[in-house]
C-alpha positions in Angstrom: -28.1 117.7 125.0 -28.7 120.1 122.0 -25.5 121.9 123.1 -23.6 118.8 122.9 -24.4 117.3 119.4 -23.6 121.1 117.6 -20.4 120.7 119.8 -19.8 116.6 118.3 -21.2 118.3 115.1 -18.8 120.6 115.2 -15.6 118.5 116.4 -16.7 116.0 113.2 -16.8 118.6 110.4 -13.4 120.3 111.5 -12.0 116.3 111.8 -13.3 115.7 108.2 -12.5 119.0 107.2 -8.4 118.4 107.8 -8.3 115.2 106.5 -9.9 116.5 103.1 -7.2 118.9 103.1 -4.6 116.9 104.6 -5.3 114.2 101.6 -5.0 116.3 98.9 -1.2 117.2 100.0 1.8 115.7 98.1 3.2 113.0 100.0 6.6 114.3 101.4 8.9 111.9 100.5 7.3 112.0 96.4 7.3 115.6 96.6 10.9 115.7 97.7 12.1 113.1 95.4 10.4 115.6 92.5 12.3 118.4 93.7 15.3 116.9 93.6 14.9 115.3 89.9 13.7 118.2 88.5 16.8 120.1 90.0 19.3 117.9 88.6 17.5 118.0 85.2 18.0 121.8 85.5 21.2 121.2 86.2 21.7 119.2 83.9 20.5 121.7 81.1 22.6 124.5 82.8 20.9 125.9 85.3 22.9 126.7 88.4 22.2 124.2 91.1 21.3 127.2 93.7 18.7 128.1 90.6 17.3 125.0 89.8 16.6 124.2 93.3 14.6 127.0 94.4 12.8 127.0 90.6 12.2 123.3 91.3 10.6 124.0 95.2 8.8 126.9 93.9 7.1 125.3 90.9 6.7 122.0 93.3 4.9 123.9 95.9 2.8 125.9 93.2 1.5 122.9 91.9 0.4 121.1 95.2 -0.9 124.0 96.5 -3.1 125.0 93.2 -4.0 121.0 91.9 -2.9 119.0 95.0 -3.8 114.9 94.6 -7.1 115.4 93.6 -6.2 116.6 89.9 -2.4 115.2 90.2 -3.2 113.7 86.7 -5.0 116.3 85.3 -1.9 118.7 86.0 0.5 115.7 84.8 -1.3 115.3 81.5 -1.2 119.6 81.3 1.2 121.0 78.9 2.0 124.8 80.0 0.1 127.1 77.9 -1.8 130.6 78.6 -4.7 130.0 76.2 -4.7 125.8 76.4 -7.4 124.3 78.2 -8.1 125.3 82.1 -5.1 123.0 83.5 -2.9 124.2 80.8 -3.4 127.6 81.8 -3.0 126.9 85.9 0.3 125.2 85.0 1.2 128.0 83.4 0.7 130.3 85.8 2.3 128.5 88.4 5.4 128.1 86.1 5.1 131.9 85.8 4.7 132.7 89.4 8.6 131.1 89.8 10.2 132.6 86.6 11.9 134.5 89.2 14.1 132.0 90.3 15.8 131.3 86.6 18.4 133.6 85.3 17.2 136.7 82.9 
């Protein structure tokens, strides 16, 4: 009997625990639709499709991964800066992590 609740104890937390991090994904279809406007703005401002997509995807993933839906506004109210406050300065270093991907 004891084995069997730590084993239910255990089924339950790993259950919650994916859904806790499942929820705090990007919807697909929003995140898509993101990566695609932010693309053509680049575009748009001269920035080689090729370029601006994989800028766009890389900053996209960046900032799911580092504020997912849980601080979605937070990050959206967060202006890029290294010495802003403490969402300024993640957004920044997610920008900076894809710098890469535009032209030197």
């Amino acid at each position: 009997m004891r084995y069997t609740f730590k084993v239910i104890a255990g089924v339950a937390l790993t259950i919650f625990f994916i859904n806790a991090n499942a929820s705090d994904t990007w919807p697909r279809g929003a995140k898509l639709a993101y990566i695609d406007r932010c693309a053509e703005s680049m575009n748009s401002q001269g920035l080689r499709m090729k370029n601006a997509k994989a800028y766009c995807t890389c900053t996209t993933n960046g900032m799911e991964a580092e504020f997912g839906m849980r601080e979605y506004n937070q990050m959206m109210k967060a202006e890029a800066n290294p010495n802003g406050s403490k969402y300024d300065r993640r957004l920044y270093n997610v920008l900076m992590a894809c710098k890469d991907h535009l032209p030197k």
